[in-house]
Z-matrix of the N, CA and C atoms (Angstrom, degrees):
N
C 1 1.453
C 2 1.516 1 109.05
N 3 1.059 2 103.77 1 123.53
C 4 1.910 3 123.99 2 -178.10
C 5 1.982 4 97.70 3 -69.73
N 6 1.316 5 110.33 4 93.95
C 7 1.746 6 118.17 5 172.22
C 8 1.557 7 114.43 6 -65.23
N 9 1.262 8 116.51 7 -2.34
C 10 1.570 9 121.98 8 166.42
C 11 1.640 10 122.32 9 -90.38
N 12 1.643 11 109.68 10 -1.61
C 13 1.472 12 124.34 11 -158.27
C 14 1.691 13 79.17 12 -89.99
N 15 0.804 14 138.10 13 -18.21
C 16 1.947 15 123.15 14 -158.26
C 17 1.335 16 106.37 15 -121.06
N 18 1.713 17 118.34 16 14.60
C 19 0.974 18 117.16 17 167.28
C 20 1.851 19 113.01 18 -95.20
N 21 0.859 20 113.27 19 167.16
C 22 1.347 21 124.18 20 -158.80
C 23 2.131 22 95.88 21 -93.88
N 24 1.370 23 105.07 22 116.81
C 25 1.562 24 94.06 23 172.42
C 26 1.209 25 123.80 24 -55.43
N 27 1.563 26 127.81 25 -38.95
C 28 1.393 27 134.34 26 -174.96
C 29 1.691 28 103.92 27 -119.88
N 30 1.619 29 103.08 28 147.79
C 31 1.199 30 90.41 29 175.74
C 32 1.556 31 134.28 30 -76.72
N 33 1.271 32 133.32 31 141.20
C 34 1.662 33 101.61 32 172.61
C 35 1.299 34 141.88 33 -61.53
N 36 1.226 35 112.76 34 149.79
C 37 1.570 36 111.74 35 168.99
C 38 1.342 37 116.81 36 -49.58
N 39 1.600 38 129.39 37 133.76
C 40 1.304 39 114.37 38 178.72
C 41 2.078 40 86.35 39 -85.59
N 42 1.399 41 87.00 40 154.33
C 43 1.527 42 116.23 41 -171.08
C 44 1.749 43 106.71 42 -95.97
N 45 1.315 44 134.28 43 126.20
C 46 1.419 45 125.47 44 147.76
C 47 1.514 46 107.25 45 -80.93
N 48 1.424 47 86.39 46 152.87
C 49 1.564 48 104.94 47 -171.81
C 50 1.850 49 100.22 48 -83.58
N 51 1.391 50 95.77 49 149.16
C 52 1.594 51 103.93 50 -152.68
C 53 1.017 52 83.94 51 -70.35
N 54 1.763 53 107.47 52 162.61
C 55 1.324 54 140.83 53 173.16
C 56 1.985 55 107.20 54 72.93
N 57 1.415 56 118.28 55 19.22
C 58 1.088 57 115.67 56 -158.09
C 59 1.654 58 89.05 57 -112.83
N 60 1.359 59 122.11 58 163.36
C 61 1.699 60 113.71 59 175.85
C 62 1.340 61 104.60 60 -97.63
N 63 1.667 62 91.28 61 171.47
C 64 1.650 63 93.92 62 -170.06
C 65 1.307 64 98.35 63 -75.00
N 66 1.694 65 119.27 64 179.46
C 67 1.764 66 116.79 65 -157.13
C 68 1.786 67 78.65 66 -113.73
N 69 1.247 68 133.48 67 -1.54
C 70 1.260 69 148.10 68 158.40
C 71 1.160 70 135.08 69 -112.51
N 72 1.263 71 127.96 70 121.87
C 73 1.651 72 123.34 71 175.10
C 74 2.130 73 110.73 72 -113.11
N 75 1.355 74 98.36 73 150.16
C 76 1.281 75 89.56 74 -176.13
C 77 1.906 76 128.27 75 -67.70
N 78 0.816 77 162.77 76 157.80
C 79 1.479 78 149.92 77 -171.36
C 80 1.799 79 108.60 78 -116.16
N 81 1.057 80 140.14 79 92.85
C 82 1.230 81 152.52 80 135.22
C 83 2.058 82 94.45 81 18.62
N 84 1.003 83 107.80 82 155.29
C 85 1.556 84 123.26 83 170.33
C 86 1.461 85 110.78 84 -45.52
N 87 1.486 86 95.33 85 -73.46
C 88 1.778 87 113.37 86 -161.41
C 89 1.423 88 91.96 87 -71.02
N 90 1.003 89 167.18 88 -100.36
C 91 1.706 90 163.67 89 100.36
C 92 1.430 91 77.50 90 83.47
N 93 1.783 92 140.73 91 -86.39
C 94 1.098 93 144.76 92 -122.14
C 95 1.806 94 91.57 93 -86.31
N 96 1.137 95 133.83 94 -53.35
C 97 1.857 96 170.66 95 94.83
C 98 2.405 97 80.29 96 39.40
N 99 1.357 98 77.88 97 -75.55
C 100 1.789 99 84.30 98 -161.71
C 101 1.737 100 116.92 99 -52.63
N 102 1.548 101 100.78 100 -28.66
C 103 1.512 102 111.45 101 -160.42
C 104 1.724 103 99.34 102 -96.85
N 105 1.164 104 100.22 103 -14.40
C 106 1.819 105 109.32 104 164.30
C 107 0.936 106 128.73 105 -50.23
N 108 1.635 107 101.51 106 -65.87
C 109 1.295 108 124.83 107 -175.83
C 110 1.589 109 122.26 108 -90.54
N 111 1.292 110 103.53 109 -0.03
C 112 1.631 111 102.78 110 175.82
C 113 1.890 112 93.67 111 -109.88
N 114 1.276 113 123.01 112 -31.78
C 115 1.595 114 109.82 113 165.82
C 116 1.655 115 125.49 114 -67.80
N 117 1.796 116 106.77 115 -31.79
C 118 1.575 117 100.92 116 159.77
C 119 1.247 118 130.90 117 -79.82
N 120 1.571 119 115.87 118 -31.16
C 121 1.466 120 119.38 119 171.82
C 122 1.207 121 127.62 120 -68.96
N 123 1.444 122 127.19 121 -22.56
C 124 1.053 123 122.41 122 162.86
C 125 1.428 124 131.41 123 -62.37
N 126 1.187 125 124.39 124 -29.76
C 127 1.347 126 126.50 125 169.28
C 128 1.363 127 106.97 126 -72.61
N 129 1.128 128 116.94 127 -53.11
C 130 1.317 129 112.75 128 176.03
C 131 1.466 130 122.49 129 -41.64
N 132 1.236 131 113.21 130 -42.86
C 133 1.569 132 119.06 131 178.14
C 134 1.579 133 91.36 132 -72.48
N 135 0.862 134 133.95 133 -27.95
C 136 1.530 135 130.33 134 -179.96
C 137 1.203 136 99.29 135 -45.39
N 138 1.656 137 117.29 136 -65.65
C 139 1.499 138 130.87 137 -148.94
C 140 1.812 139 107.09 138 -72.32
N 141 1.821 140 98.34 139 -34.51
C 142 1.661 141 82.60 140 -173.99
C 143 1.476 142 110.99 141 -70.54
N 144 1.644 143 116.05 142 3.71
C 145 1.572 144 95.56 143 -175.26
C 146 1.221 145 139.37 144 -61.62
N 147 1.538 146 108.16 145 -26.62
C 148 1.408 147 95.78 146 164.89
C 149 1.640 148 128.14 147 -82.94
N 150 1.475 149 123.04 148 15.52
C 151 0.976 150 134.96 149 170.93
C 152 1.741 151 108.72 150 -90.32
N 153 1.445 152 87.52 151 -31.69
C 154 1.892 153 90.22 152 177.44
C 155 1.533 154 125.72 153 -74.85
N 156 1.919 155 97.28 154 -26.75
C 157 1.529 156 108.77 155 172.90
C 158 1.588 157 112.64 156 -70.23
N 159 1.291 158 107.44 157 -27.92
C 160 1.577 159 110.89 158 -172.89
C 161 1.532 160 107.44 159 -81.76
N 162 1.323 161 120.45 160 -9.15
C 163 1.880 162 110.42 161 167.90
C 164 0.653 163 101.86 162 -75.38
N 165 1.584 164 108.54 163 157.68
C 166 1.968 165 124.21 164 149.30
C 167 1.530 166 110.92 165 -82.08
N 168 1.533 167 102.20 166 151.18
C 169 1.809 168 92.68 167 165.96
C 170 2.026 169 101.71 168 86.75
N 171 1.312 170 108.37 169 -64.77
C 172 1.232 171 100.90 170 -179.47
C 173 1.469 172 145.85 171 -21.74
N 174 1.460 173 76.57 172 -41.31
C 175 2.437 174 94.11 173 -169.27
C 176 1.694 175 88.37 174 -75.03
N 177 1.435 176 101.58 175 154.59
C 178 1.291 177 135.69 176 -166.60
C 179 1.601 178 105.59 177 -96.85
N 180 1.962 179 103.14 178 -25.78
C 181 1.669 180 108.50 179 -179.72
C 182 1.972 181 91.26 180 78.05
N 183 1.094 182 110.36 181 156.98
C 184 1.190 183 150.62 182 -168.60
C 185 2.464 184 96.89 183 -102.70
N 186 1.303 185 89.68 184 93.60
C 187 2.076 186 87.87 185 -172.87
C 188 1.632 187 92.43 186 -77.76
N 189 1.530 188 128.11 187 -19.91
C 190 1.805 189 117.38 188 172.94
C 191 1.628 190 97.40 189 -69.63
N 192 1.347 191 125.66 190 -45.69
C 193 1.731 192 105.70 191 -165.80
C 194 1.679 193 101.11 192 -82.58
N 195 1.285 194 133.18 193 -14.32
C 196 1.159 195 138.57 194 145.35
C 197 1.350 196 124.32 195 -3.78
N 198 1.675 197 95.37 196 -90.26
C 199 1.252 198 127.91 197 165.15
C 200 1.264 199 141.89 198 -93.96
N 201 1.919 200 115.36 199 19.77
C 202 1.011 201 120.48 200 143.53
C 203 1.303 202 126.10 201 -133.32
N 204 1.275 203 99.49 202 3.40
C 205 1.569 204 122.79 203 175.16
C 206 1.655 205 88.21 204 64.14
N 207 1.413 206 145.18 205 37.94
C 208 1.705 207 122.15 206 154.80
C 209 1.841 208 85.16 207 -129.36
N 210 1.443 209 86.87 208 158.62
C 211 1.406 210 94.36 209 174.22
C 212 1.591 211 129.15 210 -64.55
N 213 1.374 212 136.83 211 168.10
C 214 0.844 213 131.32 212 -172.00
C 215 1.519 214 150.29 213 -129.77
N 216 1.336 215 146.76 214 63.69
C 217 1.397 216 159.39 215 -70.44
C 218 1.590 217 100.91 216 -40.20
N 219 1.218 218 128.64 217 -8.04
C 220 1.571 219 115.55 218 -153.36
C 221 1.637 220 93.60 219 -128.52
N 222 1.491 221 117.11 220 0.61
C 223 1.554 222 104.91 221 -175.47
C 224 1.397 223 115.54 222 -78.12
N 225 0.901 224 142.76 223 141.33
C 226 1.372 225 163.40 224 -169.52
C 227 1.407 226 105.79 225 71.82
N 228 1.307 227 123.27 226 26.82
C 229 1.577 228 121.16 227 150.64
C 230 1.385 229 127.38 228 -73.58
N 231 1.497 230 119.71 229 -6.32
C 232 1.420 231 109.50 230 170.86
C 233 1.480 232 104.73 231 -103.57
N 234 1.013 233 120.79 232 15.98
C 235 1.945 234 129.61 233 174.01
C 236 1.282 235 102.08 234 -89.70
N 237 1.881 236 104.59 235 -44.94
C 238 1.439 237 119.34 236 -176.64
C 239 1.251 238 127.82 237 -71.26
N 240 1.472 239 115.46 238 -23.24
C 241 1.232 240 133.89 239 -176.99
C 242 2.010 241 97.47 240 -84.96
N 243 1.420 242 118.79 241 -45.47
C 244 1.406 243 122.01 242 -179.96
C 245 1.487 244 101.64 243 -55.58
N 246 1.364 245 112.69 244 -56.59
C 247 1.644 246 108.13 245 -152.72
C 248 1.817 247 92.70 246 -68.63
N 249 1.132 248 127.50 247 -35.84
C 250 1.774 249 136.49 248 178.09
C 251 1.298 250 108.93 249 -46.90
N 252 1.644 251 110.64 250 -52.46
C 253 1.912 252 108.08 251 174.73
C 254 1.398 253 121.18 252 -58.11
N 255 2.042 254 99.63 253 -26.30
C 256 1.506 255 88.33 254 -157.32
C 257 1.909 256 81.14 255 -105.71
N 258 1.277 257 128.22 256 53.86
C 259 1.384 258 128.50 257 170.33
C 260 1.496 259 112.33 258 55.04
N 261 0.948 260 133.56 259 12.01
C 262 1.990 261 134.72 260 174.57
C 263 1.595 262 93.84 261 -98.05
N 264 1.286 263 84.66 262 89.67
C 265 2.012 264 107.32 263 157.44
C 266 1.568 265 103.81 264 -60.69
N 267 1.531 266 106.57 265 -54.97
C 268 1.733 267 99.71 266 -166.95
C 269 1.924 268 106.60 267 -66.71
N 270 1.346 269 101.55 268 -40.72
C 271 1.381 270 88.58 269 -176.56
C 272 1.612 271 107.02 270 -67.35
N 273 1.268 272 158.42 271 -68.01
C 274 1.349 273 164.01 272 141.60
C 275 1.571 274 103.68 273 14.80
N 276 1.324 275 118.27 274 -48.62
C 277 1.561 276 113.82 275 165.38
C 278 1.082 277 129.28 276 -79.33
N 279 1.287 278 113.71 277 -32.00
C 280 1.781 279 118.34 278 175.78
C 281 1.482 280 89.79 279 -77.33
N 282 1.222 281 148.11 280 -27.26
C 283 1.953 282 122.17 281 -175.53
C 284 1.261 283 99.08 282 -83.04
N 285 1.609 284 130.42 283 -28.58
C 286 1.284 285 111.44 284 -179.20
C 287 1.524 286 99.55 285 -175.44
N 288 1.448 287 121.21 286 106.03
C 289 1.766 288 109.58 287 177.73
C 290 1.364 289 114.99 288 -67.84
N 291 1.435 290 134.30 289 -30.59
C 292 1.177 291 138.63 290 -155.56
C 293 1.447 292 115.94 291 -78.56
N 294 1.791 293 81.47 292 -54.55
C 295 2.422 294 92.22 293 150.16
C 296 1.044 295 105.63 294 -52.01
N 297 1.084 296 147.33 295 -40.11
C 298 2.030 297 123.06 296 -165.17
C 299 1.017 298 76.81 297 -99.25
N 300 1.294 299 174.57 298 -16.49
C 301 1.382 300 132.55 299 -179.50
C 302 1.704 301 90.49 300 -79.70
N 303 1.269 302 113.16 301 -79.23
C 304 2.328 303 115.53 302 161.81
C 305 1.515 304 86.23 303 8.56
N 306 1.739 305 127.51 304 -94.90
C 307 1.121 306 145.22 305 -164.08
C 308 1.129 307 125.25 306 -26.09
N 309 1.595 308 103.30 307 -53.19
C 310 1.767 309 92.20 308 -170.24
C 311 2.075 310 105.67 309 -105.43
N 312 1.432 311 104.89 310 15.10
C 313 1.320 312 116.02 311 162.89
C 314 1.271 313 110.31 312 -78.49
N 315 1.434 314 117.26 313 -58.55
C 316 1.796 315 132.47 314 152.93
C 317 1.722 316 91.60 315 -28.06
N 318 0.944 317 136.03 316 -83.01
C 319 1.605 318 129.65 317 -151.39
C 320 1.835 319 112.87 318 -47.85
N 321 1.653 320 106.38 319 -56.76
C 322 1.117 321 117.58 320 143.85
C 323 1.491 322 137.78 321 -12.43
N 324 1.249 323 91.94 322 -56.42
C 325 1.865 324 99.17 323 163.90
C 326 1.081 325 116.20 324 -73.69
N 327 1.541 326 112.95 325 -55.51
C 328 1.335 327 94.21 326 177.36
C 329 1.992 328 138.08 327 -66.70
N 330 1.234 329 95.67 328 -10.24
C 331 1.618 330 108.49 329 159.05
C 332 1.454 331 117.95 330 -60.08
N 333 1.650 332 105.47 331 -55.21
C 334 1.513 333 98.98 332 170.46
C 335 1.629 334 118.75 333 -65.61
N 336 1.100 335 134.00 334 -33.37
C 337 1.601 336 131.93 335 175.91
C 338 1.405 337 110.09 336 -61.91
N 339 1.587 338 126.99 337 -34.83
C 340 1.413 339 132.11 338 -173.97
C 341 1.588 340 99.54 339 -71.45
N 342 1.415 341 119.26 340 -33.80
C 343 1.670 342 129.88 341 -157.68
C 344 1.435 343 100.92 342 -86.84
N 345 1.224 344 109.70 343 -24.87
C 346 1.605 345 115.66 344 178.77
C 347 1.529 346 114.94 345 -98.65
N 348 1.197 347 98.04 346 -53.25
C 349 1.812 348 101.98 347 152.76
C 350 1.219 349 109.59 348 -22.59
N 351 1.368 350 104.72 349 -106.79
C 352 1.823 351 107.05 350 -178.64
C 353 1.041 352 113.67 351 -20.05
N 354 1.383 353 130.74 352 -71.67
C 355 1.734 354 152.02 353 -162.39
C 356 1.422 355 91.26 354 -45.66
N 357 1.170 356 119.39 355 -52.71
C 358 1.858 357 117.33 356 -154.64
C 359 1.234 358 113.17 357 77.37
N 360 0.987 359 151.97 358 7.33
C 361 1.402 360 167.48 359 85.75
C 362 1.742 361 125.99 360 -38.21
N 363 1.590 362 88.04 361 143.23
C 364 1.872 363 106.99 362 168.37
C 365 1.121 364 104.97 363 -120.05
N 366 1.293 365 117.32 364 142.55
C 367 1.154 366 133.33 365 175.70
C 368 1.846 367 112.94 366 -88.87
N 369 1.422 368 103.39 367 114.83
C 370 1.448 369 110.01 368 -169.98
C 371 1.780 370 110.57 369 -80.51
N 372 1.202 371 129.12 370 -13.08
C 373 1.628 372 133.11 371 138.69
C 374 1.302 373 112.41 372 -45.16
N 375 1.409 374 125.12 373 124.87
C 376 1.182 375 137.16 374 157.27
C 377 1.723 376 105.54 375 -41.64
N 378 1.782 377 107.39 376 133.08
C 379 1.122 378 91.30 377 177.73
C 380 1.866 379 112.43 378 -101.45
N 381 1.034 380 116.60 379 150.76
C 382 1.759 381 105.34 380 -163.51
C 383 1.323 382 127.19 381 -57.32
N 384 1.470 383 128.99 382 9.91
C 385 1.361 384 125.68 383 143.15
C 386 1.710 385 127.09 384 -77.08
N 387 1.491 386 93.49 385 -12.31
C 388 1.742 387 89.16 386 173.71
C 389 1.571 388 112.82 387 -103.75
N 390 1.396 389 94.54 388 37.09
C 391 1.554 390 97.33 389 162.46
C 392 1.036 391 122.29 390 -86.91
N 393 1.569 392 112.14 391 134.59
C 394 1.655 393 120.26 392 -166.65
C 395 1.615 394 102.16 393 -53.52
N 396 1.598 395 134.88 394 -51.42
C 397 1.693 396 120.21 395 170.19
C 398 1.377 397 117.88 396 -35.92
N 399 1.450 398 104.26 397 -32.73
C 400 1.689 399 121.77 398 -167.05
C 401 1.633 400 104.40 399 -65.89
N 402 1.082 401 107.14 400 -76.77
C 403 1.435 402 123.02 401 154.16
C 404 1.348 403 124.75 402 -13.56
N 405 1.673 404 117.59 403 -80.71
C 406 1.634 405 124.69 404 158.84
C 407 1.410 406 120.61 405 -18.68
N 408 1.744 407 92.13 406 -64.55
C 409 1.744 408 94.61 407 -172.48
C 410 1.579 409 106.90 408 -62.68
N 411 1.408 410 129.21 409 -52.98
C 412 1.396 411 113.86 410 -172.16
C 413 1.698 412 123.53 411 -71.25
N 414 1.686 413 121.21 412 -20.60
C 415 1.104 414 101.02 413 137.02
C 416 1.164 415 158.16 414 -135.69
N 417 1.637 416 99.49 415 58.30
C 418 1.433 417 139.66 416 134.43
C 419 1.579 418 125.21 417 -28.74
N 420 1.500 419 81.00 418 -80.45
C 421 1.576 420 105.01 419 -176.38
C 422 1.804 421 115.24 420 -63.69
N 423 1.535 422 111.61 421 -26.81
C 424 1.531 423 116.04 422 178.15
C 425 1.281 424 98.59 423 -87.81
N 426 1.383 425 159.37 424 -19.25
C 427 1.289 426 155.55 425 120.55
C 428 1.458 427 126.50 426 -29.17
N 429 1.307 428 104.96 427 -59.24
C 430 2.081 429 130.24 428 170.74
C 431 2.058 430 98.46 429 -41.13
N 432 1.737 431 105.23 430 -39.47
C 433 1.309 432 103.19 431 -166.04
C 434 1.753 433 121.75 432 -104.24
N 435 1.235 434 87.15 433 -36.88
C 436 1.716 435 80.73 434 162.33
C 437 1.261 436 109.05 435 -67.16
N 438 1.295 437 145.29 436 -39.62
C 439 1.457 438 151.57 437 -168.45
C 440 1.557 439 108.99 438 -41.34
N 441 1.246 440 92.11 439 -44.34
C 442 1.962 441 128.17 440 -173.70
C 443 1.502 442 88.93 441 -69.91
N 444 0.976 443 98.69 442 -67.65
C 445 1.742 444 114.82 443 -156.10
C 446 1.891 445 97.88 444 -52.62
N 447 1.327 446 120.56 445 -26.98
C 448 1.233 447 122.75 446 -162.53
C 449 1.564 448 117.04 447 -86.15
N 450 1.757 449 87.31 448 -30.64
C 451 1.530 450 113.70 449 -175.39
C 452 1.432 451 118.11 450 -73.62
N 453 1.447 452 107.19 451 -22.16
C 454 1.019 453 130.27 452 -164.11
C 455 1.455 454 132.72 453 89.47
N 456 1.591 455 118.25 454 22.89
C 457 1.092 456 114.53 455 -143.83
C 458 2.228 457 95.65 456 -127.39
N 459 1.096 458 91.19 457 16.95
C 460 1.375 459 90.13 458 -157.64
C 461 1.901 460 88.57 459 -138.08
C-alpha cells in the first residue's frame, strides 16, 4: 500500500466557524486610493523634516507655548522626528521621548494602511497596535513626559 495515496493533493482551506466574520473585508476604490496615500505620505513627510528644520520662516511655532508660554506635549517632536530619519535614537529622545514613542506608533499605522492599501482589503481584527494597553502606554508616556519636562525633571 502506497502511504502517500491518503494524503490530500491540495491543501485545505482553513474554515471559519459559522456565523463568525470574515478576518477580511473588501475596501471600496477611494478607501483603497486614501489608505495609500496616507501610509506612503506619511513617511515621506517624515523624511522632509530635516529639510523643514533647515528653512527660515517655515515653522508654524507651537499656538500652546504661544498662549501659555510652557511647552506643549508634542514640542520638540519635529526635532524628534528629524534626528529618527537621520538614525540618532539618542538625539530623538532627548527632544522629546513621548513624540518617539507618538512617532514610531504613527509609523506603525502607516504600515498597516500600505498592507491594506495594496491588499484592497481591511482587516476587521484589531490589529495589535490598536490595543487599548497599546494605546495607554503611548499616551501615557507623551503625558508621563511632558509632566517631567514641566517639572523640570526631564
Amino acid at each position: 500500500m502506497n502511504r502517500w495515496h491518503s494524503l490530500p493533493s491540495e491543501p485545505r482551506p482553513v474554515m471559519a466557524p459559522v456565523g463568525s466574520p470574515p478576518a477580511w473585508q473588501p475596501l471600496d476604490g477611494s478607501a483603497r486610493r486614501l489608505r495609500l496615500a496616507w501610509g506612503l505620505g506619511w513617511p515621506l513627510a517624515m523624511a522632509a523634516t530635516p529639510w523643514w528644520l533647515g528653512q527660515d520662516g517655515l515653522g508654524l511655532g507651537c499656538g500652546f507655548r504661544a498662549l501659555t508660554g510652557m511647552p506643549c506635549p508634542l514640542c520638540g517632536g519635529t526635532h524628534a522626528c528629524a534626528a529618527l530619519v537621520q538614525g540618532d535614537w539618542a538625539a530623538a529622545w532627548a527632544a522629546n521621548p513621548g513624540a518617539l514613542l507618538l512617532l514610531l506608533w504613527l509609523v506603525l499605522l502607516a504600515g498597516q494602511a500600505v498592507v491594506e492599501g495594496a491588499q484592497g482589503r481591511r482587516r476587521v481584527a484589531r490589529w495589535p497596535w490598536w490595543h487599548p494597553t497599546v494605546l495607554a502606554a503611548v499616551g501615557g508616556g507623551l503625558l508621563l513626559f511632558w509632566v517631567l519636562r514641566l517639572a523640570g525633571l526631564a
